[in-house]
C-alpha positions in Angstrom: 13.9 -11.0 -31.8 15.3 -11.0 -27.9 14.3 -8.4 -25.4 17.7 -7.5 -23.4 17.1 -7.1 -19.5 19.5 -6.2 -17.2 22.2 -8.6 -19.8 20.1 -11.7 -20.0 18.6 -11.7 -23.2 15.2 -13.9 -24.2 13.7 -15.2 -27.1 10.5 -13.6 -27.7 8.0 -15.8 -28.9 5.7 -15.8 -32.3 2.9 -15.6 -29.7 2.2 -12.0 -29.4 0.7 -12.2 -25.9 3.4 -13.6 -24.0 6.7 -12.4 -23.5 8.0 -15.5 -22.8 11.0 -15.1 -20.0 11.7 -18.6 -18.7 10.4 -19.7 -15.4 14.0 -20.6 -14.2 15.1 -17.9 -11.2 18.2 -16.6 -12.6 16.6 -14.8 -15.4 14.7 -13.0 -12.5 17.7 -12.1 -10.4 19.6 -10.8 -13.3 17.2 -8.7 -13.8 16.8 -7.6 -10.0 20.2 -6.9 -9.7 20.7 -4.4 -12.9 17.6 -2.8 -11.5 18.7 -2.2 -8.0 22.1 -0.8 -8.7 21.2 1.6 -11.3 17.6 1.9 -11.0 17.9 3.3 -14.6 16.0 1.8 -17.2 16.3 2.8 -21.2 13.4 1.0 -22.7 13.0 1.4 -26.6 10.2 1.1 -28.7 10.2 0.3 -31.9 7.5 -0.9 -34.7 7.6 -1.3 -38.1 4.8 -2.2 -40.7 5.7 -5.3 -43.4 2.9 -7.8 -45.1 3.6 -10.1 -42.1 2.3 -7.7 -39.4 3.8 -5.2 -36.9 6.6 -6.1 -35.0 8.7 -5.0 -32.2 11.6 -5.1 -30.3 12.1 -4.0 -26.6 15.5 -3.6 -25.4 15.8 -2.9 -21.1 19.2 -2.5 -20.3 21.1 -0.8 -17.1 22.9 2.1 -18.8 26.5 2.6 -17.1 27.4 6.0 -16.7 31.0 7.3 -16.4 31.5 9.7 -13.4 33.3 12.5 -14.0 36.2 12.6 -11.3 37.3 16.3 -11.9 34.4 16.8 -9.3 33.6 14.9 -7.1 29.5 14.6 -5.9 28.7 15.7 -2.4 28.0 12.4 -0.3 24.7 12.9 2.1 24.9 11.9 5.5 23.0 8.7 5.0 25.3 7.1 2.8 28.4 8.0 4.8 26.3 5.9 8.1 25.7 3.2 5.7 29.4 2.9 4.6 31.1 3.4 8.1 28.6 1.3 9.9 30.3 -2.3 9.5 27.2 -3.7 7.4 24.6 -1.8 9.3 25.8 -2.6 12.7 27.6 0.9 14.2 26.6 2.8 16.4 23.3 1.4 16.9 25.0 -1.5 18.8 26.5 1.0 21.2 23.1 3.2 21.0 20.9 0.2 22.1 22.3 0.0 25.4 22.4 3.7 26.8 20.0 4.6 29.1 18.2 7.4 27.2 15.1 7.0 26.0 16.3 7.8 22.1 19.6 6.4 19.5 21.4 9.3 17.6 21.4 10.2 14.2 23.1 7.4 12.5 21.7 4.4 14.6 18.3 6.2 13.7 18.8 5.9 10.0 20.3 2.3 10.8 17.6 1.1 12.6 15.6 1.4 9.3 17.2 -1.7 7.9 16.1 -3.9 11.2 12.7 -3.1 10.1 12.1 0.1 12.9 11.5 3.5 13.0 12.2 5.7 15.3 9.0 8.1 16.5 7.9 10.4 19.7 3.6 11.4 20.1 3.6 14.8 18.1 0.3 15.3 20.4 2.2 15.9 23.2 3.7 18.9 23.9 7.1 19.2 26.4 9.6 16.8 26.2 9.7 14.6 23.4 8.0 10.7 24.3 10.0 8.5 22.2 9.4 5.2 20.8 10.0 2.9 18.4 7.4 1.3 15.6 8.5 -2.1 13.9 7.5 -3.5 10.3 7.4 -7.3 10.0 8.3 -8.9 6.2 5.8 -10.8 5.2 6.0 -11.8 1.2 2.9 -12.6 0.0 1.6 -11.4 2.9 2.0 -15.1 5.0 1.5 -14.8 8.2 1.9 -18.2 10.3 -1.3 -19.0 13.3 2.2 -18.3 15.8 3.4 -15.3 14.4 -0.1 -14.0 14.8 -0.8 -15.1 17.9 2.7 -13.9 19.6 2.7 -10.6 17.5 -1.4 -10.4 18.8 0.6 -10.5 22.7 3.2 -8.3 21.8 1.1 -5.3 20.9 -0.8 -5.8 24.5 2.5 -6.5 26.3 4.8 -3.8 24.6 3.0 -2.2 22.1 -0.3 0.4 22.5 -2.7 -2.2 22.4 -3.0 -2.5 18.6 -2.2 -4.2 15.6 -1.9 -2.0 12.3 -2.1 -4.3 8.8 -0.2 -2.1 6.5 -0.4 -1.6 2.5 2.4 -3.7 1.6 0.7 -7.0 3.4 2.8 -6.9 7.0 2.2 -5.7 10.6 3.1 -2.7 12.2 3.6 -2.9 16.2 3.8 0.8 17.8 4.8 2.8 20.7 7.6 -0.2 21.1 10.1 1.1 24.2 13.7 1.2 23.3 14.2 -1.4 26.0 12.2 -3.5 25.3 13.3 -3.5 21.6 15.4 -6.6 21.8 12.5 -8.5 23.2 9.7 -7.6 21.0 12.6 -8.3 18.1 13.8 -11.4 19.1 10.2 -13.1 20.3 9.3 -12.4 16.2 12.4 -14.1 15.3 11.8 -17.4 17.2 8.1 -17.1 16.1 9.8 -17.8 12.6 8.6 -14.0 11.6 11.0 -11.1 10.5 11.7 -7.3 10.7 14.6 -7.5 8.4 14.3 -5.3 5.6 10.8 -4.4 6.3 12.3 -0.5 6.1 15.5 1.1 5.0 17.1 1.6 1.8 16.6 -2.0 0.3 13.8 -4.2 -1.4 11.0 -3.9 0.9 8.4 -6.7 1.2 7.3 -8.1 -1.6 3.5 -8.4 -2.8 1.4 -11.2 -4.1 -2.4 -11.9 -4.1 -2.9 -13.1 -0.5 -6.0 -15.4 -1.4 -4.5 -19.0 -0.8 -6.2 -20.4 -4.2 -5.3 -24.2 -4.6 -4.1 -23.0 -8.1 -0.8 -23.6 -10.5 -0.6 -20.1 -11.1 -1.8 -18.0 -8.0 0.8 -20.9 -6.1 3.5 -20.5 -8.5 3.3 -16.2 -7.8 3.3 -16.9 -4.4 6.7 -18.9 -4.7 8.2 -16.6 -7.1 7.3 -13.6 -4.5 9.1 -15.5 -1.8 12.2 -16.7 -3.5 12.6 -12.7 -4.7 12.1 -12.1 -1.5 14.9 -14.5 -0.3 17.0 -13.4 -3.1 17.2 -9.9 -2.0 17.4 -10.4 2.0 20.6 -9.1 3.4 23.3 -11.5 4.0 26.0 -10.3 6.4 24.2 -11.1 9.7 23.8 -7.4 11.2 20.1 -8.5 12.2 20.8 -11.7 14.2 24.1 -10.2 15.7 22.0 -7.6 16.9 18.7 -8.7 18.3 19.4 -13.0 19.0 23.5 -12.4 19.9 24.1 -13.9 16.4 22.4 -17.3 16.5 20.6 -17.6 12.9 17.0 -19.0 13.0 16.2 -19.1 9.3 14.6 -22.2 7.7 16.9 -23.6 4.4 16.7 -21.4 1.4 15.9 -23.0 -2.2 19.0 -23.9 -3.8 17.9 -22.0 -6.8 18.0 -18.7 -4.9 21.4 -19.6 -3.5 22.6 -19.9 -6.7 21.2 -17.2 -8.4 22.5 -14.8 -5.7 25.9 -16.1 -6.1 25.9 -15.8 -10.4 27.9 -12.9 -10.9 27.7 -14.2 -14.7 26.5 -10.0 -15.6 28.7 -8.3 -13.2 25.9 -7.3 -11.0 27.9 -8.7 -8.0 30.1 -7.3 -5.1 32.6 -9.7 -5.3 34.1 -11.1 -1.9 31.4 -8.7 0.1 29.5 -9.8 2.9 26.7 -8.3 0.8 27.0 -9.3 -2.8 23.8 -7.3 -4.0 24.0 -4.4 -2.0 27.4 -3.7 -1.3 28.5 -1.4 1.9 25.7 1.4 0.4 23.0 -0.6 0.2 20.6 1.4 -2.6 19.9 5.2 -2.5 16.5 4.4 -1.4 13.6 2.1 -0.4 12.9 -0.5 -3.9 9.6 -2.5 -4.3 8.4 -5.5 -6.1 5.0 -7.0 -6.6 4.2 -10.4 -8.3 0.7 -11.3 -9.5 -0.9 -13.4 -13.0 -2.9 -11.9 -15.3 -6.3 -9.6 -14.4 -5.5 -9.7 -10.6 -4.6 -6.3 -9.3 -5.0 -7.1 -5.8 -1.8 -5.6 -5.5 -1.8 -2.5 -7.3 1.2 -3.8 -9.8 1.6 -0.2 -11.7 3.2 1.4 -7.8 6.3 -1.0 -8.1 9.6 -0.6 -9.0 9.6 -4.3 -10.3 6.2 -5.9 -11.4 5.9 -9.2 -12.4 3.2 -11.4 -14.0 3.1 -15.1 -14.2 2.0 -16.3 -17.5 0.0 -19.7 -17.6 -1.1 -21.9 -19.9 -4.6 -22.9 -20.7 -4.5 -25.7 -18.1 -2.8 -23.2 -15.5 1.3 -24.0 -15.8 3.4 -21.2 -15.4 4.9 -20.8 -19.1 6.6 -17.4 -18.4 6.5 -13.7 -17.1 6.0 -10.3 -18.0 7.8 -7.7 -16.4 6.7 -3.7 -15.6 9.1 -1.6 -14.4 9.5 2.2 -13.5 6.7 2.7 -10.7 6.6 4.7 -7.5 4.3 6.5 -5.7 6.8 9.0 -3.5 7.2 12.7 -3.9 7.8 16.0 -2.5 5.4 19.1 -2.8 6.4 21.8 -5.3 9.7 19.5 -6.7 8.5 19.1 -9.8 11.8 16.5 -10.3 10.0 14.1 -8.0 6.4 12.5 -9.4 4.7 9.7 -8.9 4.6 6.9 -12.1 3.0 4.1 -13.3 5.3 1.0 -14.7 5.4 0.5 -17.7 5.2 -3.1 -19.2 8.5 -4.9 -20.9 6.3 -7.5 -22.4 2.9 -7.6 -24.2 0.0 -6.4 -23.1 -2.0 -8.6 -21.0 -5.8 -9.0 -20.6 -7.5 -5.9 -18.5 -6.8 -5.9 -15.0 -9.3 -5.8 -12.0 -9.0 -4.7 -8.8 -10.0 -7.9 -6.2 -10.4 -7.6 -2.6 -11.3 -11.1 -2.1 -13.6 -10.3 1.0 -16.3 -12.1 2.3 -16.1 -16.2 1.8 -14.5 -17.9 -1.2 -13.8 -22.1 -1.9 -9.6 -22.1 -2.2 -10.0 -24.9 -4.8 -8.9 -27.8 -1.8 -12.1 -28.4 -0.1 -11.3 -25.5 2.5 -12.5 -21.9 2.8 -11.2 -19.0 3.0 -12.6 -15.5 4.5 -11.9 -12.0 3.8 -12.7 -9.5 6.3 -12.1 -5.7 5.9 -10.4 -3.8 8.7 -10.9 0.0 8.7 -7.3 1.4 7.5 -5.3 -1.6 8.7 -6.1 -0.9 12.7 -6.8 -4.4 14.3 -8.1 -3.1 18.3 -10.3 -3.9 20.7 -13.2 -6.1 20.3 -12.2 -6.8 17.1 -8.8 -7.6 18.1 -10.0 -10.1 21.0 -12.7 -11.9 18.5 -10.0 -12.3 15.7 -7.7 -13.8 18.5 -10.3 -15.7 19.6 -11.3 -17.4 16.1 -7.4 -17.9 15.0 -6.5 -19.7 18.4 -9.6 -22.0 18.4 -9.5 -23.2 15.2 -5.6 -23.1 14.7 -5.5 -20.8 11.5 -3.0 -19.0 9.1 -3.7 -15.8 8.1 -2.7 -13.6 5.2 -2.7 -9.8 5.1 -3.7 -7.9 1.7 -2.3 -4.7 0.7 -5.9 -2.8 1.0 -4.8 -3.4 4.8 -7.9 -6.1 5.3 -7.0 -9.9 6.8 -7.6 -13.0 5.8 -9.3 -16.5 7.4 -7.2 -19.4 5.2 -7.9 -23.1 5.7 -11.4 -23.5 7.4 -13.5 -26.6 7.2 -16.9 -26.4 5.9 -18.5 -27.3 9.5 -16.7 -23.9 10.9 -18.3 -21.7 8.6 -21.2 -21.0 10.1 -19.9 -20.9 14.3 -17.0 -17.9 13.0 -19.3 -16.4 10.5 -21.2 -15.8 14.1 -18.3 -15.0 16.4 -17.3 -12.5 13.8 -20.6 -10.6 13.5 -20.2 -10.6 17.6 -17.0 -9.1 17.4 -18.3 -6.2 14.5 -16.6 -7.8 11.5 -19.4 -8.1 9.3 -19.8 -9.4 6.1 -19.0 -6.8 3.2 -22.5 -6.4 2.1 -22.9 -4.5 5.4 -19.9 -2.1 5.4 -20.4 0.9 3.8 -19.2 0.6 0.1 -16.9 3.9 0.6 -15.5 2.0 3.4 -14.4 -0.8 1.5 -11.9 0.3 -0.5 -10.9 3.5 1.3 -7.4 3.4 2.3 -5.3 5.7 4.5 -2.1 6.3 6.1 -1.1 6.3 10.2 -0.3 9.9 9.8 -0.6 11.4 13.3 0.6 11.1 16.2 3.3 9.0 15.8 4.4 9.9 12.2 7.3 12.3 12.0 6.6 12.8 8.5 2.7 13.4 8.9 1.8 17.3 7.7 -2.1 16.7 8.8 -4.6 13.9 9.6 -5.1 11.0 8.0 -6.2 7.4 9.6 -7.7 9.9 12.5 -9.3 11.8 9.9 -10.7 9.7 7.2 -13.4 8.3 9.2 -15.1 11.4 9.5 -14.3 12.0 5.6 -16.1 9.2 4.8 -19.1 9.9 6.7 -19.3 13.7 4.9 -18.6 11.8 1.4 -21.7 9.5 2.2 -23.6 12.5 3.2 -22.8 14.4 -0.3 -24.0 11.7 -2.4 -27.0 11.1 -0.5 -27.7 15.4 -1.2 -26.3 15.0 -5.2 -29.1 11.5 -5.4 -26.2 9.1 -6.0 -27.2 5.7 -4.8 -25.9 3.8 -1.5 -24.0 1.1 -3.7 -22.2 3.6 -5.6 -18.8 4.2 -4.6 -15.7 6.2 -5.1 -12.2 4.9 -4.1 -10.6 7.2 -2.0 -7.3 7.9 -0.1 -6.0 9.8 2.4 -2.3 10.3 3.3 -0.5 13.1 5.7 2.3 13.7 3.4 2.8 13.7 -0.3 5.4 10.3 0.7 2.4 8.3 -1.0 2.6 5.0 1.8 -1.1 4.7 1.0 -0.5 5.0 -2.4 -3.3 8.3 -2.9 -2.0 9.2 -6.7 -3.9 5.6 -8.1 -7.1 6.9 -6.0 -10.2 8.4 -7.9 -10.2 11.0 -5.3 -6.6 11.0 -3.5 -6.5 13.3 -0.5 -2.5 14.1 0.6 -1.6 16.7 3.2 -0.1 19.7 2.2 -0.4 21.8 5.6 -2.6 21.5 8.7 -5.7 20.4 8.4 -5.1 21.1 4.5 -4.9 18.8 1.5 -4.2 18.9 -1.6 -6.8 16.8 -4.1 -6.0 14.3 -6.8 -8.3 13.0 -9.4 -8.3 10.4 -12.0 -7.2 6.8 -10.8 -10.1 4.2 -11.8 -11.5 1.1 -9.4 -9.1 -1.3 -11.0 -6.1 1.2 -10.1 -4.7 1.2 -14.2 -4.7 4.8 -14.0 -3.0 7.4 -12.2 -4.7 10.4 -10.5 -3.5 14.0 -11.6 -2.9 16.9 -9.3 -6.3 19.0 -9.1 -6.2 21.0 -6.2 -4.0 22.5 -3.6 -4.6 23.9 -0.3 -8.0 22.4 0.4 -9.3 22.9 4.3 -10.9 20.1 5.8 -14.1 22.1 6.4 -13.6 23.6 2.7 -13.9 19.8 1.2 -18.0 20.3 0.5 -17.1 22.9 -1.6 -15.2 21.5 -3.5 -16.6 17.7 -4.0 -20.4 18.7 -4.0 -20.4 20.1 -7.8 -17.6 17.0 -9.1 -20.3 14.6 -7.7 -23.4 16.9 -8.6 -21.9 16.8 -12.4 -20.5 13.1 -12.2 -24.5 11.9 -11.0 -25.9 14.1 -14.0 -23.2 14.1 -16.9 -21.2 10.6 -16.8 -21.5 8.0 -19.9 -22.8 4.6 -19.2 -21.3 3.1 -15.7 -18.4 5.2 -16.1 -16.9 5.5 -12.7 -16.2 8.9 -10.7 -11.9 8.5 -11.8 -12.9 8.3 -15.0 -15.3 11.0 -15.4 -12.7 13.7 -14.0 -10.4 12.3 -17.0 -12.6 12.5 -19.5 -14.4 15.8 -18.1 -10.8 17.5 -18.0 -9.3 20.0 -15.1 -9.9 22.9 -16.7 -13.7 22.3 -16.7 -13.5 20.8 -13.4 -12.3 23.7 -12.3 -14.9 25.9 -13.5 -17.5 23.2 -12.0 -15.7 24.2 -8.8 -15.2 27.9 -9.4 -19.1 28.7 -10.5 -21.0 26.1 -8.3 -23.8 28.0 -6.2 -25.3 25.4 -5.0 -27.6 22.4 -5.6 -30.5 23.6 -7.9 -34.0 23.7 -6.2 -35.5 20.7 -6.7 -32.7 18.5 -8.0 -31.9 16.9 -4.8 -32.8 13.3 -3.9 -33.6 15.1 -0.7 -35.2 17.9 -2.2 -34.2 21.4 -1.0 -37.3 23.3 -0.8 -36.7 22.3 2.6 -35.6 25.7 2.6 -38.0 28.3 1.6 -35.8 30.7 -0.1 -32.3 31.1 -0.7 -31.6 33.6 2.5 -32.9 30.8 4.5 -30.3 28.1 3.2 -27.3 30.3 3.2 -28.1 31.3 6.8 -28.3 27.7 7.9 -25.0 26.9 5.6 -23.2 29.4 8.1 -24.2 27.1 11.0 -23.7 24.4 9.6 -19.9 25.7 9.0 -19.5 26.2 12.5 -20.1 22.5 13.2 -17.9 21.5 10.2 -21.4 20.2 8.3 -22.9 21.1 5.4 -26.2 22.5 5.3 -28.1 19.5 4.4 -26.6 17.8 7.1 -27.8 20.6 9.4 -31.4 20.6 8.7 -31.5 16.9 8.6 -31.1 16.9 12.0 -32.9 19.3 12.6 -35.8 17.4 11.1 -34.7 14.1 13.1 -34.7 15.8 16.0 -38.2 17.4 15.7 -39.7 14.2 14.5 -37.8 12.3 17.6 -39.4 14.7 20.0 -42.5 14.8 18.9 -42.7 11.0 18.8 -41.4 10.8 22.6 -43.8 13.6 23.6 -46.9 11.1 22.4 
């Protein structure tokens, strides 16, 4: 049998756990390169039954399609900018060095590739305050003791003070002026960082589990992330030509990835381009790739495009891959032709994944250390800024970013533990037995102010979610280190990835969201649509009698994502629709603290007006008359 991928074709082997693609890099970019220009994939399943056992073959090829020229499509703006722009280079050139605060239209959509977006503070009203945010590329999510350090000074210097860790393991620098653009650019160039790619409509920055394990197999992802990585970085130039006049600081690529870009053996290739893979288009939008082994989900493998999974032996040497294809996470509300998907495997199925976070301190297998610390969606600022700088720069360390938007310590001596475990508990970045569970694997989106895209709150907003989730499992008797993972994002776009949540929160409307459930702690599964137009001060309603049931009705350790699948919308709905309340008596709290029903309902109407629920309410009520009456003794 041979599985057919984007025209390389591979011996599958007797083995039925291993689809066995070699370790060589060509077989990789081949397959890349079908993906990328056709981003179609006919995968085709079939088994039969014989006294041997089942078998089956898997055929993935990139289907050409021949266009019919009687009519001829309707081209959108952004792909005539690409094409006339000389590789991504006009008019943002020109735009860069007018006076006005703003580029144009084109150069906007340009910029994208350079790894920037243009934004303006939505919370101001008047004229429009523009300014530019910048992605870095970071595969694996590497992140040098310089690059830190410089990109650390360039929020202060340039930016709004802050450091944002985003999903997809890079920085994010905002409120960047457009004159000091070339600066900020060129400084994370000579730093040996990058911007290139990190937006636009190309392969973005490519996962891998950021814990720097001394192992053949977590190494070996991590190289095969950064030669995909190198594979699929643009080649004409546009980036140095237009932020260090040209000059090309890049350290020597592998000569495999040289190679394997120039092997045009499949006709994937732009011959004589300045862009073999991309061509003067570019791709139609943003593509994504993740690389991992087997039962490490750090990086939520079923949201890419490409997924890849190194395949070890029992004494950890890489021995092959598996490949998923087919996932994505954007959509648009009520356009039913847009969705978000899992991937789907082109291999055999692997052992279950698990969802690590690799927090707190771990040995990496070479005598050093390594710590995780978690980062409240991503947002590295003040104290904890200044004590992170202070720990990096003292004791000369890498980082790595993960794409749950936490940080990590690498390469710390045994003799340092203890001084930084200190300094960090000075500077509030405690250990992850004492952040709030919820906390811990919440994620959420910038959203407002600077977003363009943002509908409603969501970094600004989930802290305060969080605290009301808390509060309704403490009222429902759910205990402290149970947890539900839980998203927010201000637009259905997905960048924090809400549709793998077990409760995913995405804007649909001001101060409105609509609610997904389903997704599961290892992020296997993906959420489905429950409920649209949900007010923020409406969300009690609504999550009270799914956690009420969840505490009282779920199977064995089943987890909250789970439950909702098995449960079923329709009676979720009528959970919802006929909940009147907690039950007297059933609360952990116990609410006979109201002495009849006309008393509750009176103090829910207060509590509404303060965006509580009415536990909440009378709990402080009750703090507050115990407080008094201790001061007045």
């Amino acid at each position: 049998m041979t599985t057919s991928f984007g025209g390389a074709n591979t011996a599958i082997p007797k083995d039925p756990k291993l689809l066995r693609v070699p370790t060589s890099f060509n077989g990789l970019k081949s397959a890349s390169n079908s993906l990328l220009l056709s981003k179609r994939l006919h995968v085709f399943h079939s088994f039969s039954a014989s006294t041997a056992g089942p078998t089956s073959i898997i055929r993935a090829v990139s289907t050409p399609v021949k266009p019919d020229t009687s009519v001829q499509p309707k081209r959108s703006k952004v792909e005539i900018f690409k094409e006339h722009s000389n590789f991504i280079r006009y008019p943002l050139n020109e735009e860069l060095l007018t006076e006005a605060s703003n580029i144009n239209e084109a150069a906007t959509q340009l910029i994208k590739f350079h790894g920037s977006y243009q934004q303006y503070n939505r919370d101001e009203r008047g004229a429009k305050s523009y300014s530019f945010m910048l992605r870095t590329k970071n595969p694996c999510g590497k992140v040098s003791n310089k690059l830190y350090l410089v990109m650390d000074d360039l929020a202060d210097q340039f930016g709004i003070g802050t450091l944002r860790l985003t999903t997809r393991q890079t920085f994010q620098l905002h409120g960047v002026l457009k004159k000091n653009l070339k600066t900020v650019m060129s400084s994370i160039i000579r730093s040996m960082g990058s911007t290139l790619g990190a937006c636009g409509d190309l392969n973005r920055n490519v996962l891998a589990p950021a814990a720097p394990f001394a192992r053949k197999d977590y190494l070996f992802a991590q190289k095969t992330a950064e030669d995909i990585a190198a594979l699929l970085t643009p080649q004409s130039g546009f980036y140095y030509d237009m932020w260090v006049d040209g000059e090309k600081i890049l350290s020597a690529e592998p000569p495999e990835v040289v190679k394997a870009r120039n092997d045009n053996s499949h006709g994937t290739n732009f011959p004589d381009s300045a862009e073999p893979i991309y061509g003067t288009q570019f791709l139609p939008r943003k593509f994504k790739v993740a690389v991992t082994v087997p039962t490490d989900n750090s990086v939520d493998i079923f949201t890419n495009d490409i997924g890849v999974v190194v395949v070890s032996d029992s004494e950890g040497k890489p021995q092959g891959y598996n490949i998923y294809v087919g996932g994505g996470m954007g959509r648009t509300h009520r356009l039913e032709s847009t969705f978000p998907r899992l991937a789907e495997p082109l291999g055999y199925e692997l052992p279950e994944w698990e969802f690590k976070s690799y927090l707190g301190w771990h040995e990496q297998g070479d005598g050093g250390l390594f710590c995780g610390l978690h980062v409240d969606n991503g947002r590295v600022k003040g104290t904890m800024k200044t004590t992170l700088r202070e720990i990096i720069e003292k004791y000369n360390l890498n980082v790595r970013i993960t794409p749950n938007q936490n940080i990590i310590l690498c390469d710390i001596r045994q003799a340092w533990k203890r001084p930084i475990t200190t300094a960090l508990a000075q500077g509030g970045l405690l250990q992850p037995r004492y952040v709030d569970p919820l906390n811990l694997t919440a994620m959420a989106c910038p959203a407002f102010p600077l977003c363009p895209l943002a509908i409603t709150e969501a970094e600004r907003g989930i802290p305060n979610i969080l605290k009301r989730v808390r509060a309704l499992f403490e009222k429902v008797g759910l205990k402290y280190n149970e947890s539900v993972v839980i998203r927010v994002t201000g637009c259905p776009n997905g960048c924090a990835r809400p549709y793998m949540a077990e409760l995913g929160l995405v804007g649909d409307g001001p101060n409105s969201y609509q609610i997904w459930l389903g997704g599961n702690p290892n992020q296997t599964s993906l959420a489905k649509p429950f409920k649209d137009k949900v007010k923020l001060h409406d969300l009690e309603n609504v999550l009270e009698p799914l956690f009420y049931n969840w505490k009282r009705k779920r199977l064995s350790k089943e987890s909250f994502g789970d439950f909702t699948i098995r449960t079923g919308t329709e009676k979720l709905q009528e959970m919802v629709d006929k909940w009147e309340g907690i039950p007297l008596g059933a609360s952990r709290y116990n609410l006979k603290l109201f002495a009849d029903k006309e008393t509750y309902e009176a103090m829910d109407v207060l509590a509404r007006l303060e965006d509580k629920s009415a536990h909440q309410l009378a709990m402080e009520v009750i703090r507050n008359y115990v407080a008094s009456q201790q001061s007045g003794k």
